[in-house]
C-alpha positions as CSV (number, residue, x, y, z in Angstrom):
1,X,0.0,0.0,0.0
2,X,1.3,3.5,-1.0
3,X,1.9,5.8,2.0
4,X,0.0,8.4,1.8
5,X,1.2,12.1,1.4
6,X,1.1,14.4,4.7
7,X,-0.5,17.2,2.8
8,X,-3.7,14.8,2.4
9,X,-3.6,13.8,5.8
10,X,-4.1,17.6,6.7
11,X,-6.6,17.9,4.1
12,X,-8.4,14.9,5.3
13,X,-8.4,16.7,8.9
14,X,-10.0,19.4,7.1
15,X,-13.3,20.9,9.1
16,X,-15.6,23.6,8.9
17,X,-15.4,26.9,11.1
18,X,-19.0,27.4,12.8
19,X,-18.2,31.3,12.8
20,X,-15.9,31.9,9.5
21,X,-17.4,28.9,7.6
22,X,-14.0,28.8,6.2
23,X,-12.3,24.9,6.1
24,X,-9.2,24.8,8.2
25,X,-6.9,22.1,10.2
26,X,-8.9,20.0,12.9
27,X,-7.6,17.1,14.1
28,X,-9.9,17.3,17.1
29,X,-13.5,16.3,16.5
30,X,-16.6,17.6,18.7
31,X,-16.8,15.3,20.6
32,X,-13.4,14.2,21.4
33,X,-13.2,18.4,22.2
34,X,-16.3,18.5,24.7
35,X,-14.9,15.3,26.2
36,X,-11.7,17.1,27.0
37,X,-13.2,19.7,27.8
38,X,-15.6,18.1,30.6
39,X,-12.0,16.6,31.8
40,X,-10.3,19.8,32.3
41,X,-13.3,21.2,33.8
42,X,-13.6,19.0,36.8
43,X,-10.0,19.2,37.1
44,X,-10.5,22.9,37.4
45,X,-12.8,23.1,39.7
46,X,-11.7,20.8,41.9
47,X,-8.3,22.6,41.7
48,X,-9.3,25.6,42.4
49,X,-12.4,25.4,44.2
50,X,-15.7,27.1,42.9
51,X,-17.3,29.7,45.4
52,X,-19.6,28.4,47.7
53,X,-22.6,30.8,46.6
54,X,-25.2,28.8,44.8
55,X,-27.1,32.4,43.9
56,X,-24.0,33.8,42.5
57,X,-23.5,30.7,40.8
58,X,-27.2,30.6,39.3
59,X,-27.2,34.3,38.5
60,X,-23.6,34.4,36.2
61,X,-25.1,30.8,34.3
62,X,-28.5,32.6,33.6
63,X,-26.8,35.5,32.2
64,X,-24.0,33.3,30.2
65,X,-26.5,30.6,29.0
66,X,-28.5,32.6,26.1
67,X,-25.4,34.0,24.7
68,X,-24.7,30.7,24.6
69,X,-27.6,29.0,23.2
70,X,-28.0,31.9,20.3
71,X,-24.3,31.8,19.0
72,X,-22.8,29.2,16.5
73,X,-23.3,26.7,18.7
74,X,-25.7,25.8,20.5
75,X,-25.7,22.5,21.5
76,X,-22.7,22.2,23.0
77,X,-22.7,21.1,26.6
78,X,-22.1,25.0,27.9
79,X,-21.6,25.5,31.8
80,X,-20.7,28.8,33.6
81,X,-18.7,28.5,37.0
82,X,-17.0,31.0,39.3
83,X,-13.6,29.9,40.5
84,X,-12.7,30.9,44.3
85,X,-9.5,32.7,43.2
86,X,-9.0,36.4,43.7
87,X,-7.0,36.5,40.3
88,X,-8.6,38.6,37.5
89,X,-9.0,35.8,35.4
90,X,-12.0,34.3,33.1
91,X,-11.1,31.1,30.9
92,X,-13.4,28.8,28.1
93,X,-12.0,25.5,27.9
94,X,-12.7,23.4,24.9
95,X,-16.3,22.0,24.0
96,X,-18.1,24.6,26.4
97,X,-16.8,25.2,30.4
98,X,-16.1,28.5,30.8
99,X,-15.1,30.0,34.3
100,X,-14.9,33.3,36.2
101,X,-12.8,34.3,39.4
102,X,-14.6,35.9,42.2
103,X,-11.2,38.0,41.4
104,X,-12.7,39.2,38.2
105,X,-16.2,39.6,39.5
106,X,-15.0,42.3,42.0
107,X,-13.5,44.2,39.0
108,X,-17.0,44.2,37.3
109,X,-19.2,47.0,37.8
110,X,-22.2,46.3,35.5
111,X,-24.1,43.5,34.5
112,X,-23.6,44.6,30.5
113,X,-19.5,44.4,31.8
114,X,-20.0,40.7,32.9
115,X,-21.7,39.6,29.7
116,X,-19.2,41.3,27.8
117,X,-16.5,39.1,29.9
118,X,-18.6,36.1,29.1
119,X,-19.0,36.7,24.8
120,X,-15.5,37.3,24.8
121,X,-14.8,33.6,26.0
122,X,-17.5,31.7,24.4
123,X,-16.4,33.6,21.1
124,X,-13.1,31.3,22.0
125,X,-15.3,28.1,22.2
126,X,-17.3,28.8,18.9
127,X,-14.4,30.0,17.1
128,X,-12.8,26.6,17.9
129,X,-9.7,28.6,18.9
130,X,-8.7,25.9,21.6
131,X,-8.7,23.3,19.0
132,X,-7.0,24.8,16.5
133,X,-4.2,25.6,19.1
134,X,-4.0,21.5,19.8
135,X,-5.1,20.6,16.3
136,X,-1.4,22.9,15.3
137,X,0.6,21.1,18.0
138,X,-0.4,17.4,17.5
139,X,0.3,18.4,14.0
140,X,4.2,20.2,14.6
141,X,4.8,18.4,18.1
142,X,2.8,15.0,18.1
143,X,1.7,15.8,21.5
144,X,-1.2,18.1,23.0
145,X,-0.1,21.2,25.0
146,X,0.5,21.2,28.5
147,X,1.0,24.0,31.3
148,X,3.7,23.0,33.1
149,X,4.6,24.8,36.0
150,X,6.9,22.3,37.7
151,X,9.8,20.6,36.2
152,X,8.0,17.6,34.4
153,X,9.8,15.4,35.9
154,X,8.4,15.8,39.4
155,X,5.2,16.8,38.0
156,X,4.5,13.4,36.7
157,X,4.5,12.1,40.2
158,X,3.5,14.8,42.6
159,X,0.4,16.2,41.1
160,X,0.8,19.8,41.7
161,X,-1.5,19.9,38.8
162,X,-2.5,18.7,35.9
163,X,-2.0,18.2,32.1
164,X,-5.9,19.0,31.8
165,X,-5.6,22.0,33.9
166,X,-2.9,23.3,30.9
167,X,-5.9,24.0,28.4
168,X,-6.7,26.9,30.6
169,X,-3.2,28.0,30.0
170,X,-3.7,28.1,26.0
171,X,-2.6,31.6,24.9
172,X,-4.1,32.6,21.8
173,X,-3.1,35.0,19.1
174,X,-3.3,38.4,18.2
175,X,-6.3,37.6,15.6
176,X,-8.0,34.8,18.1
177,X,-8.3,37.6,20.5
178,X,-9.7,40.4,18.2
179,X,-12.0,37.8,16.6
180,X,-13.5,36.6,20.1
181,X,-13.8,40.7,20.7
182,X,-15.9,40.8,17.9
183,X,-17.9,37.7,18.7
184,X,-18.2,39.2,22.4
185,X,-19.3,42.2,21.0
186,X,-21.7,40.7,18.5
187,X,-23.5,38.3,21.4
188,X,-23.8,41.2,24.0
189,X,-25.4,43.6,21.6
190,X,-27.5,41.2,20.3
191,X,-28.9,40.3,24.0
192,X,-29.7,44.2,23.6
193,X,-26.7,44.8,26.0
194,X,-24.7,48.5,25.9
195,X,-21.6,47.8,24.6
196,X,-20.2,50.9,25.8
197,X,-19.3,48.4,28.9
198,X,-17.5,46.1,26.8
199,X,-15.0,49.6,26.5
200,X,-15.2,50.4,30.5
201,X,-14.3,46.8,30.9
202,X,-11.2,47.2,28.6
203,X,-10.6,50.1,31.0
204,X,-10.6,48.6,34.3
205,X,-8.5,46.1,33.4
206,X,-6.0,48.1,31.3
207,X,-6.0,50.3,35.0
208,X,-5.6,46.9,37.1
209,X,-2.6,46.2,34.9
210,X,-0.5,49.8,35.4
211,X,-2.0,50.8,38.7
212,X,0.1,48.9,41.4
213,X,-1.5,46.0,40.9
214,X,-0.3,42.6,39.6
215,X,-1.2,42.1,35.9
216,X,-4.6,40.5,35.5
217,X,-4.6,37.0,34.6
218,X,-6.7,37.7,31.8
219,X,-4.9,39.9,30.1
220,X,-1.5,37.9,30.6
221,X,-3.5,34.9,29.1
222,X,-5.3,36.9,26.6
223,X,-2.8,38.8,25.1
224,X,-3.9,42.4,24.2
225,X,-4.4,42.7,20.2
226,X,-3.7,46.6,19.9
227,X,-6.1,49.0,21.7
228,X,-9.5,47.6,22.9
229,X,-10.9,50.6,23.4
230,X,-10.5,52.1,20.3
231,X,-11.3,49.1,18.8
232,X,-14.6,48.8,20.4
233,X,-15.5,52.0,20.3
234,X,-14.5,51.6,16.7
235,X,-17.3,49.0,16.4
236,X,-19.8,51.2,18.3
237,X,-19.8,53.8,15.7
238,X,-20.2,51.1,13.2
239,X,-22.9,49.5,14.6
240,X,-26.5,50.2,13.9
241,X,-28.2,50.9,17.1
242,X,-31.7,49.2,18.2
243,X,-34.7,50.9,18.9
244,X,-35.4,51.1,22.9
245,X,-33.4,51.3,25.4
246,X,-30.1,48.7,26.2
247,X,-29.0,47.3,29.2
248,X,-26.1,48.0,31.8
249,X,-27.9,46.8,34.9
250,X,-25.2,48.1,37.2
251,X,-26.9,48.4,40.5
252,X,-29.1,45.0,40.5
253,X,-25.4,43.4,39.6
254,X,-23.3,45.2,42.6
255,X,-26.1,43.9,45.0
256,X,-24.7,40.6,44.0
257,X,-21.3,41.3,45.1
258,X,-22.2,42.3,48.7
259,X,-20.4,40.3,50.8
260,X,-18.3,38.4,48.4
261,X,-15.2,37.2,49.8
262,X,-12.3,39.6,48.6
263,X,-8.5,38.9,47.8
264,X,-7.1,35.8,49.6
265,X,-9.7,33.5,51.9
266,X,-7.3,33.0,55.2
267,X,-9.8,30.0,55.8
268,X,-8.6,28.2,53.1
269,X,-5.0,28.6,54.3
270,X,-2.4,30.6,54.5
271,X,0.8,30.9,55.0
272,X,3.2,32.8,57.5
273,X,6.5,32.8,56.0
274,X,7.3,29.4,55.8
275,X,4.4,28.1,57.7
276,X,1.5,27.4,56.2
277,X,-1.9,27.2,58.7
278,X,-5.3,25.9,57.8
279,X,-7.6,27.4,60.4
280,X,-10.7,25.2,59.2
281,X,-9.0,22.1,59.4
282,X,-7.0,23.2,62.2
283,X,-3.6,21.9,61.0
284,X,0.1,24.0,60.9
285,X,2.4,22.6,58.8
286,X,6.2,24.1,58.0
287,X,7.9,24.2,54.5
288,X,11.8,25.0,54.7
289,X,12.8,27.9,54.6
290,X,13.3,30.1,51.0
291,X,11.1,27.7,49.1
292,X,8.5,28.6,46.8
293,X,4.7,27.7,48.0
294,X,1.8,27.2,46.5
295,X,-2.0,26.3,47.9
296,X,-4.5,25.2,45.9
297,X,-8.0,23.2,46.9
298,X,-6.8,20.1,46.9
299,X,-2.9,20.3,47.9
300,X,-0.6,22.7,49.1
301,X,2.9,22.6,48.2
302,X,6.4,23.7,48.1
303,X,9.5,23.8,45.5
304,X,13.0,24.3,46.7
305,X,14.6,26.9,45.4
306,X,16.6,24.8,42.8
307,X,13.6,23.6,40.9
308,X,14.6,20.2,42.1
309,X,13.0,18.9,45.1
310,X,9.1,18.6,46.2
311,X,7.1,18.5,49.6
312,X,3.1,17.7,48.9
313,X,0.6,18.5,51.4
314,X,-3.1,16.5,50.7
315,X,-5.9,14.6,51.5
316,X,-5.6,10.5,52.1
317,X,-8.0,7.8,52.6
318,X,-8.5,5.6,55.2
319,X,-6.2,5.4,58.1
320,X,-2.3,6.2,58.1
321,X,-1.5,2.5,58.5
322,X,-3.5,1.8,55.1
323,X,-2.9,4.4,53.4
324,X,0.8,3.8,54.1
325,X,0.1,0.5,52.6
326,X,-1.7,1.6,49.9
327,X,0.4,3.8,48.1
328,X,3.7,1.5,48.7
329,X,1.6,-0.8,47.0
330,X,1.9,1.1,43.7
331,X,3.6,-0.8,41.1
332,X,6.9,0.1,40.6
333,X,7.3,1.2,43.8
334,X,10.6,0.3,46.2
335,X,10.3,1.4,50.3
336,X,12.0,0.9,52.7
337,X,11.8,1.7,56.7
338,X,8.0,1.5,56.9
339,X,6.9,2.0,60.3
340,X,4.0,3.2,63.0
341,X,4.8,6.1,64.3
342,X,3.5,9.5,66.2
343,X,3.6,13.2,64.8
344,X,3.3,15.6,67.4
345,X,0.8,13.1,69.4
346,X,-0.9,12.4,66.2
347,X,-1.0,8.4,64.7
348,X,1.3,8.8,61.9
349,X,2.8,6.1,59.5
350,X,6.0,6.9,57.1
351,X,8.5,5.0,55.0
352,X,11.3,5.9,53.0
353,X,10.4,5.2,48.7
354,X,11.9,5.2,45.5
355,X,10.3,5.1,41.9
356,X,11.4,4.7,38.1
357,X,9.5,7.7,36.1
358,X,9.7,7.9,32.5
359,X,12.7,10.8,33.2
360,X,14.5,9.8,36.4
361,X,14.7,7.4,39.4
362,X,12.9,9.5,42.0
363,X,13.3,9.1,45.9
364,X,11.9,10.4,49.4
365,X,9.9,9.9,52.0
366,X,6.1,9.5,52.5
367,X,4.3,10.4,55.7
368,X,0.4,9.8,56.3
369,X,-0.7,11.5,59.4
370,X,-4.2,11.5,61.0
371,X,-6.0,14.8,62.6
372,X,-9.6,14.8,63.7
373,X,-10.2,11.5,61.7
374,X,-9.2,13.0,58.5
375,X,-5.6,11.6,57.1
376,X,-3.2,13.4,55.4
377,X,-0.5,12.7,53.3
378,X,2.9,14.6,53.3
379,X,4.9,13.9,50.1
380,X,8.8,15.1,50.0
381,X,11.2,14.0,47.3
382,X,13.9,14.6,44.4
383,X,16.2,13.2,42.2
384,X,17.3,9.6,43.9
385,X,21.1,11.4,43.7
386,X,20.3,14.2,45.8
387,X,17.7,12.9,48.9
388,X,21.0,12.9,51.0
389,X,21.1,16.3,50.4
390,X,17.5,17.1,51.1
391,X,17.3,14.4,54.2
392,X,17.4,16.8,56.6
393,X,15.0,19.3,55.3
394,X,12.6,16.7,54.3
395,X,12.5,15.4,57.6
396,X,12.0,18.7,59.4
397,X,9.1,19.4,57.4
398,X,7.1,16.1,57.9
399,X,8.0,16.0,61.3
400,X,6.7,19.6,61.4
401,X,2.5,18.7,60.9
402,X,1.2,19.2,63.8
403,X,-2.6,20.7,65.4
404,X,-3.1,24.5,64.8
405,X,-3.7,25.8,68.5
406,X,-3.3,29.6,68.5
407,X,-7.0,31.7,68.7
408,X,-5.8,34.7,66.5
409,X,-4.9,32.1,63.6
410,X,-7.9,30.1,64.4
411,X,-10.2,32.9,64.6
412,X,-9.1,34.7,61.2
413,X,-11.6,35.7,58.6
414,X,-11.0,36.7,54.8
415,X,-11.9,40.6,53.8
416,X,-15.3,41.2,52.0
417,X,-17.0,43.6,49.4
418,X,-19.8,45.6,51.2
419,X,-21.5,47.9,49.4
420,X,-22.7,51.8,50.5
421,X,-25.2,54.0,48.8
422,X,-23.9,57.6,49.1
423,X,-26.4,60.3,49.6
424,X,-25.1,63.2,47.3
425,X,-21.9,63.4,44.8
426,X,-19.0,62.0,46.1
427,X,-15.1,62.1,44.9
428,X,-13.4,58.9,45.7
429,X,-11.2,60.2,48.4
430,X,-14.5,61.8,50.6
431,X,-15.7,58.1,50.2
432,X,-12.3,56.7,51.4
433,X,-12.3,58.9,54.1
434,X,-15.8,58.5,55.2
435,X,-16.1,54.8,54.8
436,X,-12.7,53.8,55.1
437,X,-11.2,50.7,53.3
438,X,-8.8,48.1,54.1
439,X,-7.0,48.2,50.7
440,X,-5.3,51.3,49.5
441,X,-7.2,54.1,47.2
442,X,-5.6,52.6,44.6
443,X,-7.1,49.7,44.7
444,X,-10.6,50.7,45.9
445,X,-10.2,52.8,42.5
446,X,-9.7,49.7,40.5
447,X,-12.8,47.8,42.2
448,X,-15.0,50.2,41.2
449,X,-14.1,51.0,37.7
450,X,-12.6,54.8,37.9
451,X,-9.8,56.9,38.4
452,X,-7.7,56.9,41.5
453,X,-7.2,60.8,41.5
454,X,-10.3,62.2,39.7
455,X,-12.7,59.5,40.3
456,X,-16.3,61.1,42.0
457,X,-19.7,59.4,42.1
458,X,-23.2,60.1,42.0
459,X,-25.8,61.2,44.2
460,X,-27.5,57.3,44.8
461,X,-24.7,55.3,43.2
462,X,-23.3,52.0,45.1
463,X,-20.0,51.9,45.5
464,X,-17.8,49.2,46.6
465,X,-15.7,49.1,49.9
466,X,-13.7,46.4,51.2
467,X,-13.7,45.8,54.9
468,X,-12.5,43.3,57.5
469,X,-14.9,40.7,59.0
């Protein structure tokens, strides 16, 4: 049989565009890319926690869902989530999940701002621009694209994340973003929504990325294609207008963000230098000192400062003694040194390991320790070659887990968003000084969409504060 030429191959792999109706590479069909999709999706959530507000949930779906159902397409399997991260940060992953940050969400100040957010990413999803990313990479790579932000190495076996969690890491192009900006733009104003607010969006965040601040996720994700302002109000002059009156929405939306938890949730955990302390689960648990940390909702976990070493903080089942057993039970697995033991009065059971990976021989120790009936399993390793030079710090730090008994670090509570109606025009400074902030003007500026030295509001406008619990 004659091989056949690559160039009918890609032809072959050929599909149509939903929005351009223009034939182009996709070697990912629909449902292979909603099943991916659903994948990555769990895996976000459950790394990254969704917000435990069912009405804030139910309100962002309702607004996302009949952009949704009236773009290209409609039947795919769409789903609107808000991620418990204070990063400014809203993501589609393939075949219909798309997510927004409570981070973002506090950066909103309209209703028509949200849905704008929300066209934007599903013009990602309907534009296939997700699958054309992979569909490009299987082609030049043979392999799908994955975030990585650990050495793959030590990813492979520690978990701090997943390959699924790297779709939400795609970065697209200077035309993928200014076509979803036109689809956005497209699905908003046909919902009758002002698109002025797609331009005071574009503001807020252009602000959040210059004004002391931390560049928003999604702009670092979604690279900026040239001047969205302009560009939208480019397409506002262009656009023929409806009869009767659009929608913004802006106080029934900032009701909805009274009370949201703002910035970092301490309740989650948090870390004091090199200690981290979960006051819900009552736990303290010390990295070495210097490494690089990271909590997430399924694991914390730290990196030392060579890139070459790992200690894992997560959840276990079953007792220490069995989950010991358990994992050494792996296949490929080698221990040695298992044994009972206490923690800090706690049952505790820990062995020393090695394993084969794909890249290297890896080797550590393994610690599952029990608290309040819930077992926990502390993970430290490296490179086989260098645990004699990490013995002492991996030891410190498993020996280190231990019951969080101080009231201040039990007691603390995360900032919120409250909202105050002011009686008469206001400049952004009177309000800062009459209902004073625990953020910096700079920041209270950003929240609520205006400028930090000129900003003033209306007689009856809400405006956003952040205070203490």
């Amino acid at each position: 049989m004659r091989p056949v030429p690559a160039l009918l191959l890609v032809l072959a792999a050929c599909a149509t565009n939903p929005v351009t109706g223009r034939r182009e590479l996709s070697l990912i069909g629909e449902q292979q890319e909603i099943a991916m999709g659903l994948e990555a999706a769990k895996s976000a959530s459950a790394e990254m926690g969704v917000y435990p507000d069912s009405q804030l949930q139910r309100y962002v779906s309702a607004l996302g869902m009949p952009l949704a159902r009236a773009s290209e397409r409609p039947n795919l399997p769409w789903s609107f989530t808000v991620i418990d991260d204070p990063v400014v940060n809203a993501f589609a992953l393939p075949g219909g999940p798309l997510f927004v940050t409570r981070g973002i969400l506090a950066h909103v100040n309209s209703e028509a701002q949200l849905v704008s957010v929300l066209g934007h990413e599903i013009g990602h999803v309907t534009a296939k621009h997700s699958v054309s990313q992979m569909s490009r990479a299987q082609l030049t790579q043979g392999l799908f694209i994955g975030a990585m932000i650990l050495r793959p190495e030590l990813q492979q076996f520690g978990n701090l994340g997943s390959q699924a969690l790297g779709l939400m890491f795609l970065k697209f192009g200077r035309d993928d973003e200014t076509q979803a900006d036109e689809l956005g733009f497209r699905y908003m104003t046909n919902a009758q929504y002002d698109p002025a607010e797609m331009a005071e969006m574009f503001k807020t965040l252009d602000r959040t990325s210059g004004g002391g601040d931390q560049t928003p996720e999604w702009l670092s994700t979604h690279p900026n294609p040239g001047n969205r302002v302009t560009k939208t109000n480019e397409r506002i002059a262009a656009w023929t207008r409806p009869a009767g009156p659009l929608k913004v929405n802006r106080d029934p939306f900032l009701q909805r963000l009274d009370g949201m938890v703002y910035g970092e949730d301490p309740r989650q955990g948090f870390f004091q230098q090199a200690a981290f302390l979960h006051p819900t689960l009552k736990f303290r648990f010390d990295f070495p000192a210097g490494w690089r940390t990271q909590n997430s909702a399924q694991q914390v976990a730290g990196m030392s400062t060579a890139q070459d070493a790992l200690i894992v903080l997560s959840g276990a089942t079953g007792s220490p003694q069995q989950a010991l057993s358990q994992f050494l039970g792996q296949q490929g697995i080698q221990s040695s040194g298992a044994t009972n033991t206490t923690i800090n009065g706690l049952p505790a059971a820990t062995a020393q390991f090695a394993v084969q990976t794909q890249q290297a021989t890896l080797g550590g120790y393994v610690t599952f320790v029990q608290l309040d009936g819930t077992t926990y399993r502390l993970l430290a390793y490296t490179d086989q070659s260098k645990v004699g030079s990490y013995d002492r710090a991996f030891r410190a730090s498993l020996g280190s887990f231990q019951r969080l008994t101080d009231p201040q670090a039990l007691n603390v509570k995360p900032n919120r968003l409250r909202l105050v109606q002011v009686r008469s025009a206001t400049t952004l400074a009177q309000f800062q000084q009459q209902y004073p902030s625990v953020i910096p003007i700079e920041q209270l500026a950003l929240i609520n969409g205006v400028d930090a030295s000129t900003g003033t509001f209306p007689s009856g406008a809400w405006v956003k504060r952040v205070v203490a619990q």
